[in-house]
C-alpha positions in Angstrom: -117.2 -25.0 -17.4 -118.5 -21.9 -15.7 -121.7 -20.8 -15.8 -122.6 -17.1 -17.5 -123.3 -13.8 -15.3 -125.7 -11.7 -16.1 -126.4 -8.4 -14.4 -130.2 -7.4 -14.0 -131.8 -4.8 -12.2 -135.5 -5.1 -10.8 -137.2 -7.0 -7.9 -138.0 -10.0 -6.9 -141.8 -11.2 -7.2 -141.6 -13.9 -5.0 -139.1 -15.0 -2.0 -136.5 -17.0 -2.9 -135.8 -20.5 -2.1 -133.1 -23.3 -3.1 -134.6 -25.9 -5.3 -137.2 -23.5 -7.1 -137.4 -20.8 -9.7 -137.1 -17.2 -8.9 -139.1 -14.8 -10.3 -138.0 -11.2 -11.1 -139.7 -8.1 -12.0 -137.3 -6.2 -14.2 -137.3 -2.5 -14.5 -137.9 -2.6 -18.0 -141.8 -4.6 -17.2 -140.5 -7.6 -18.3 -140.6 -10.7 -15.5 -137.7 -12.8 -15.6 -138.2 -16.9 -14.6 -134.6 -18.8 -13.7 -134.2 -22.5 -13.8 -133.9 -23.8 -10.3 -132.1 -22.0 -7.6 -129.1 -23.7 -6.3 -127.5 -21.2 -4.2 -128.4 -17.4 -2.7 -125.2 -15.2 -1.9 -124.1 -11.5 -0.8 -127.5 -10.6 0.4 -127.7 -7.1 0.8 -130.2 -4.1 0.8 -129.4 -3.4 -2.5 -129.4 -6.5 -4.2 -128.4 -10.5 -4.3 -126.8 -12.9 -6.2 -128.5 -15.8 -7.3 -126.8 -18.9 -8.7 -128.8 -20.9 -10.6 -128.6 -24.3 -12.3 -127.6 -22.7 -15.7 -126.6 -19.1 -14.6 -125.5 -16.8 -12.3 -127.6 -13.6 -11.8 -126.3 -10.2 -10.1 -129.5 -8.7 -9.2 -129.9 -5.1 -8.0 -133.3 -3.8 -6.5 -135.1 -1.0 -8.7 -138.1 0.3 -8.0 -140.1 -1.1 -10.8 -142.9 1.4 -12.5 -146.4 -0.4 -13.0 -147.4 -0.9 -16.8 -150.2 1.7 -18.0 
């Protein structure tokens, strides 16, 4: 079975490491925590892909606006 993709926009809160949660900062406010991370791919300035133990997450860094 293959896991689900989701596409997100934001930036990460923390660095990430196999074997723990990420943490993202979505553009909308909202923070975003994964299940463990099992495997970081296609690295880039503008984003990474993060494979997680339930789903695979095609992140692409936003600058994220601080709540008022």
């Amino acid at each position: 079975m293959s896991k689900p993709v989701k596409e997100i926009k934001g930036s990460l809160s923390y660095q990430l490491e196999r074997g723990f949660r990420a943490f993202v900062r979505e553009t909308n406010g909202d923070t975003l925590m994964t299940s463990q991370v099992v495997d970081i791919r296609n690295e880039t300035t503008e984003g990474v892909e993060i494979e997680t133990q339930n789903t695979i997450y095609k992140l692409t860094y936003a600058t994220v606006q601080a709540a008022a």
